[in-house]
MARRODO-75884 format. One record per residue: residue number from 1; residue in one letter; z, y, x of N, C-alpha, C in turn. Coordinates in Angstrom, 3 decimals. Atoms other than C-alpha are relative to their C-alpha. Last residue first. Layout:
! MARRODO-75884
@i NUM	aa A	nw Z	nv Y	nu X	caw Z	cav Y	cau X	cw Z	cv Y	cu X
...
END
This chain:
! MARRODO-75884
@i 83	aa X	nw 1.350	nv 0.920	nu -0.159	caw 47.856	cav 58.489	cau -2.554	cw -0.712	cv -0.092	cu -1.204
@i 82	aa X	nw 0.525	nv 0.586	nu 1.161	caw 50.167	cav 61.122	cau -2.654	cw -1.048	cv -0.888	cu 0.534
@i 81	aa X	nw 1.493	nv 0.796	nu -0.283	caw 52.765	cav 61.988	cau 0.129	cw -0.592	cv -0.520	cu -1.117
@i 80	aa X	nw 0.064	nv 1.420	nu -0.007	caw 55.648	cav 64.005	cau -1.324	cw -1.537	cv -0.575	cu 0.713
@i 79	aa X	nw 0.791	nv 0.381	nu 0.815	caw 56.090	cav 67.353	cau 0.381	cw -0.118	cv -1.238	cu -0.326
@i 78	aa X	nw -0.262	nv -0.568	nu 1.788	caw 59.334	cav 68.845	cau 1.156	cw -0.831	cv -0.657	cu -0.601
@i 77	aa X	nw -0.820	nv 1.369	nu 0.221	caw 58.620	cav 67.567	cau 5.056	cw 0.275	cv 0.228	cu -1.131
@i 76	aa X	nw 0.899	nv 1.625	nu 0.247	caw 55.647	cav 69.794	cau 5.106	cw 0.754	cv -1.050	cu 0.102
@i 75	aa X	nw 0.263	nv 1.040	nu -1.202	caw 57.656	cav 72.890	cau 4.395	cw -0.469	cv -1.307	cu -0.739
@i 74	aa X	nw 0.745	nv -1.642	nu -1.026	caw 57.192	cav 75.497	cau 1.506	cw -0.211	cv -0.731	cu 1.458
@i 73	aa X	nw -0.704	nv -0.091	nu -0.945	caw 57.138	cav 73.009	cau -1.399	cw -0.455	cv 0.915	cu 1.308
@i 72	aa X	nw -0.653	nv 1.393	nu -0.353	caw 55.324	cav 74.398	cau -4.502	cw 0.753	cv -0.061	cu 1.213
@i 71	aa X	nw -0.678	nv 0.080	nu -1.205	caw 53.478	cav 77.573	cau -5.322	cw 0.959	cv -1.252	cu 0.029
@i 70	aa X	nw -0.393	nv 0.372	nu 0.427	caw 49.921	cav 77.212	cau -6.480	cw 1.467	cv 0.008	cu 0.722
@i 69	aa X	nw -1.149	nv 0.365	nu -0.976	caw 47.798	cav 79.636	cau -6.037	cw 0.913	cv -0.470	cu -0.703
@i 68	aa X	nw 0.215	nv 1.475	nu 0.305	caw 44.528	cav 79.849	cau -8.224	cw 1.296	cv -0.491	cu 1.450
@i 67	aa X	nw -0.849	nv 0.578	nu -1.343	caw 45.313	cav 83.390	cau -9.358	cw -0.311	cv -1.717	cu 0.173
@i 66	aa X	nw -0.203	nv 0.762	nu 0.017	caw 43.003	cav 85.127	cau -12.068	cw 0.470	cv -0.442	cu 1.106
@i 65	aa X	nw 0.859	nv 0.963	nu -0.492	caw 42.623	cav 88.742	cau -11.695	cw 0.776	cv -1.156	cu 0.298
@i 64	aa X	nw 1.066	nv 0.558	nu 0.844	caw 43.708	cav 92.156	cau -13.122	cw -0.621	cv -1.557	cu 0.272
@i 63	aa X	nw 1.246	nv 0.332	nu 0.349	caw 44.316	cav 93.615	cau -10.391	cw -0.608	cv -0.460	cu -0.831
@i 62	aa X	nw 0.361	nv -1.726	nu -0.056	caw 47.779	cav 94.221	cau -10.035	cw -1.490	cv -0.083	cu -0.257
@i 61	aa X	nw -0.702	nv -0.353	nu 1.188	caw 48.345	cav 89.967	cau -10.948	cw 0.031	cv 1.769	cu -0.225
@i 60	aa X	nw 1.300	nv 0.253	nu 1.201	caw 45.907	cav 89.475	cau -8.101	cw 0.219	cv 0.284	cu -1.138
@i 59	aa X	nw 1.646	nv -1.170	nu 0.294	caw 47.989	cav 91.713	cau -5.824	cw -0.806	cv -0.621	cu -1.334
@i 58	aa X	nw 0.030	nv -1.111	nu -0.066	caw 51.268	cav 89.721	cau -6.974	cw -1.063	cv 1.088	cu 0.104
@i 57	aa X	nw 0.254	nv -0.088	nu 0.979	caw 50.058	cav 86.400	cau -6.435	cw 0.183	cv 1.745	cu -0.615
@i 56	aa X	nw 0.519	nv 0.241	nu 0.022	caw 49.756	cav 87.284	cau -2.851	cw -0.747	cv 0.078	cu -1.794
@i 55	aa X	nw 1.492	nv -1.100	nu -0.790	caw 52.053	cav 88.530	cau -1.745	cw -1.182	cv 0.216	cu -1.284
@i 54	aa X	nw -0.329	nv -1.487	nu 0.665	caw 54.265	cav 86.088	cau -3.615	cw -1.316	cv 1.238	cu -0.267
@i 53	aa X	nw 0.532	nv 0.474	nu 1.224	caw 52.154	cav 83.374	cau -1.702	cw 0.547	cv 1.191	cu -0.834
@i 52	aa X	nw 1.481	nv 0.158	nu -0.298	caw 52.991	cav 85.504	cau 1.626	cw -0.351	cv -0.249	cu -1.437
@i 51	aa X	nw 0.254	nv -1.332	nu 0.376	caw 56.851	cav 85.538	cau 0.547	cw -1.798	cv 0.577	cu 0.316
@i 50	aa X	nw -0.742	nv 0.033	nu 1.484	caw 57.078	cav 81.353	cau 0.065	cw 0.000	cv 1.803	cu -0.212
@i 49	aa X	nw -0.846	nv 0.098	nu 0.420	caw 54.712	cav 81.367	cau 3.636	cw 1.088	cv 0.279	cu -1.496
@i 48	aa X	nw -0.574	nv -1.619	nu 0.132	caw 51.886	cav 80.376	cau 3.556	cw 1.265	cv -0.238	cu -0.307
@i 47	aa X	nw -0.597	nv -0.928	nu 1.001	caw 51.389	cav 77.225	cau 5.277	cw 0.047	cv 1.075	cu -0.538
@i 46	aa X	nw 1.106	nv 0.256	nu 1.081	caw 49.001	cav 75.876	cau 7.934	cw 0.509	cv 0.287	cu -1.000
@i 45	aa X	nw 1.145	nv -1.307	nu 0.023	caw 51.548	cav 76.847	cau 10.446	cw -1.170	cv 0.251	cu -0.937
@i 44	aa X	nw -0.251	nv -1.128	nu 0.788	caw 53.825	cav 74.436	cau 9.467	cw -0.692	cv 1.281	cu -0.080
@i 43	aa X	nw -0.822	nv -1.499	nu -0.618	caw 51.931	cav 72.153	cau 10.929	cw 0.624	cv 0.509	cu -1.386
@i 42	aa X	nw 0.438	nv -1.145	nu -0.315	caw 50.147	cav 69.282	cau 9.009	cw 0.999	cv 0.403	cu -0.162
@i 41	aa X	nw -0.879	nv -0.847	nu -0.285	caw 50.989	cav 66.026	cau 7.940	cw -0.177	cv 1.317	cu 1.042
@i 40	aa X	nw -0.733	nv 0.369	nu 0.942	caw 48.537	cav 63.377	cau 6.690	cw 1.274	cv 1.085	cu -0.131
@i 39	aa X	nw -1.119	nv 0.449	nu -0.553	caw 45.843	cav 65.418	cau 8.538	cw 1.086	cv -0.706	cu -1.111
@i 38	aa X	nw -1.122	nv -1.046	nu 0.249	caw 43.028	cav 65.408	cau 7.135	cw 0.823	cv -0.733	cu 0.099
@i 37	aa X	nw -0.225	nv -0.867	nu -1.423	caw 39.587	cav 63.353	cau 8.798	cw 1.333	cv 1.008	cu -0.267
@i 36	aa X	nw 0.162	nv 1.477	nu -1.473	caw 39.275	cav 60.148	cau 6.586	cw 0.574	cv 1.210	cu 0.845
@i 35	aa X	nw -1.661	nv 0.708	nu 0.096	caw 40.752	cav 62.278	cau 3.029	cw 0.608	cv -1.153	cu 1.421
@i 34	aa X	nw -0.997	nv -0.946	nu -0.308	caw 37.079	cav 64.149	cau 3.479	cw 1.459	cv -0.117	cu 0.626
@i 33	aa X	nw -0.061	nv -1.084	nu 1.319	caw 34.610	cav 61.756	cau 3.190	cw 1.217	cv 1.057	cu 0.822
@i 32	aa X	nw -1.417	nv -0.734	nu -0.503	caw 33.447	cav 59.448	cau 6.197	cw -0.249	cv 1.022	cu -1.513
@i 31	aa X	nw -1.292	nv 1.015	nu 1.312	caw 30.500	cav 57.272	cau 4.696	cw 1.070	cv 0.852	cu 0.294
@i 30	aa X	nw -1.563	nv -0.123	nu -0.699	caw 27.650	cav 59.323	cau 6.917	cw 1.114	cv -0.914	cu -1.435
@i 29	aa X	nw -0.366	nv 1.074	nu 0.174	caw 23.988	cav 58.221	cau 5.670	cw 1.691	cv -0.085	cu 0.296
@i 28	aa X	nw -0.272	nv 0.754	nu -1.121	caw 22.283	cav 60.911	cau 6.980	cw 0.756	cv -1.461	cu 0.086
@i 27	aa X	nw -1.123	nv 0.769	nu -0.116	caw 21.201	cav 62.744	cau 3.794	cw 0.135	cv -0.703	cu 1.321
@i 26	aa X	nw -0.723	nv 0.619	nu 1.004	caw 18.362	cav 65.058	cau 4.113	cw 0.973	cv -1.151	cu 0.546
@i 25	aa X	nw 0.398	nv 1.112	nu -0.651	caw 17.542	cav 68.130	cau 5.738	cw 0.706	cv -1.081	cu -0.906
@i 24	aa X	nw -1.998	nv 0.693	nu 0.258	caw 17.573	cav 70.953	cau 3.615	cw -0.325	cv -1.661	cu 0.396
@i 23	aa X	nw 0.242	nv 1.256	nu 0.885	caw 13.412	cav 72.603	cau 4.101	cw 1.858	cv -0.304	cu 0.264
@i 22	aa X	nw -1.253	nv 0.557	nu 0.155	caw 13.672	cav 76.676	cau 4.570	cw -0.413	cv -1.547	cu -0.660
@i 21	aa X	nw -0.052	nv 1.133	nu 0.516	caw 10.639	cav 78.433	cau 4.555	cw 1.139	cv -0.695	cu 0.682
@i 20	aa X	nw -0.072	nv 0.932	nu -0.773	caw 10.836	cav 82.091	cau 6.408	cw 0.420	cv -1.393	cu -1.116
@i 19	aa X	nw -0.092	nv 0.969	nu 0.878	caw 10.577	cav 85.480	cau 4.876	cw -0.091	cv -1.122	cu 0.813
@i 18	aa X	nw 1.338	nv 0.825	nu -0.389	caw 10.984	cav 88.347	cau 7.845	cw 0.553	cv -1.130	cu -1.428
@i 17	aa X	nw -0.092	nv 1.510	nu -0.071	caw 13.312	cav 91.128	cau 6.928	cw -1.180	cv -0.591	cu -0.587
@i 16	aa X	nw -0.905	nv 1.053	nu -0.659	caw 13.100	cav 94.215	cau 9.010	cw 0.586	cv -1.193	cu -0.512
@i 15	aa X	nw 0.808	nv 0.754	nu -1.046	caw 9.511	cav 95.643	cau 7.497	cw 1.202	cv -0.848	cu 1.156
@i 14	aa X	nw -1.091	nv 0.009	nu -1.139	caw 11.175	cav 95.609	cau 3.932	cw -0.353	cv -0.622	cu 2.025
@i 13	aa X	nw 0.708	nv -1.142	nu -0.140	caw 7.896	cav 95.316	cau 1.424	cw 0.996	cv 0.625	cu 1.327
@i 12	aa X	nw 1.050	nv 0.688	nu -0.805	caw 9.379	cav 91.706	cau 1.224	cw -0.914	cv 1.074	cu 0.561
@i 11	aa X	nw -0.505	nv 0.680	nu -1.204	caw 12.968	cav 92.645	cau 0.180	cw -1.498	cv -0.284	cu 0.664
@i 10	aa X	nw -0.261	nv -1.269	nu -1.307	caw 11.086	cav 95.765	cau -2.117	cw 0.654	cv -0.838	cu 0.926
@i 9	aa X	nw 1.151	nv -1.141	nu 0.000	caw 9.184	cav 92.736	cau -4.217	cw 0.176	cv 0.773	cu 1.366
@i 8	aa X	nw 0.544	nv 0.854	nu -0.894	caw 11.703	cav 90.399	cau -4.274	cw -0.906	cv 0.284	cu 0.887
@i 7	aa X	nw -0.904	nv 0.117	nu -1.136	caw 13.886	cav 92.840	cau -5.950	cw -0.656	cv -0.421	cu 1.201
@i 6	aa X	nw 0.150	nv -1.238	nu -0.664	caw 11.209	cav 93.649	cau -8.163	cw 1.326	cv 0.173	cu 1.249
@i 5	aa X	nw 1.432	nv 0.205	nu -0.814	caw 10.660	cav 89.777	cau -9.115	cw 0.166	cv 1.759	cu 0.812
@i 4	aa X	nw 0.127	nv 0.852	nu -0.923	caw 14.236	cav 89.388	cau -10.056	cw -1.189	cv 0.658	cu 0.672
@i 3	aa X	nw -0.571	nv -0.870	nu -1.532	caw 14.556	cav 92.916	cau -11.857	cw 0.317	cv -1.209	cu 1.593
@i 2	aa X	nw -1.899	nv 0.252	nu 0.258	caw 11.851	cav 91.964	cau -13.921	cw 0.481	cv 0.338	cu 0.953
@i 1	aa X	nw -0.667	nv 0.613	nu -1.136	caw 8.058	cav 92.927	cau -13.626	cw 1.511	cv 0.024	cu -0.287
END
């Protein structure tokens, strides 16, 4: 037995969780994507701020660990609009 199947094993031998079939309903036909419902200009509040991102990079850089922060303009009038 592997350590998949013996996992599966003591989750099902587990008298507080129940197994239950799961179907993923399908497509609906929606056309809206993402770029239909975001804002063209968003708060400042939706920012970190230029010592936050720091923050930020900083722990991951103590850690050992890849950063996917990017730091750029800090207000939303700084930013260019891309299309």
């Amino acid at each position: 037995m592997n350590q998949v199947e013996r996992m599966k094993h003591r989750l099902l031998q587990n008298p507080r969780i129940k197994m239950v079939a799961f179907n993923f309903p399908r497509g609906t036909g929606l056309t809206a994507s993402l770029s239909d419902i975001l804002e063209e200009q968003p708060g400042q509040k939706y920012f970190l701020s230029e010592k936050m991102a720091k923050g930020l990079l900083d722990h991951a850089k103590d850690r050992g660990k890849k950063s996917h922060i990017i730091l750029g303009p800090t207000k939303p009038e700084d930013m260019e609009t891309q299309t």
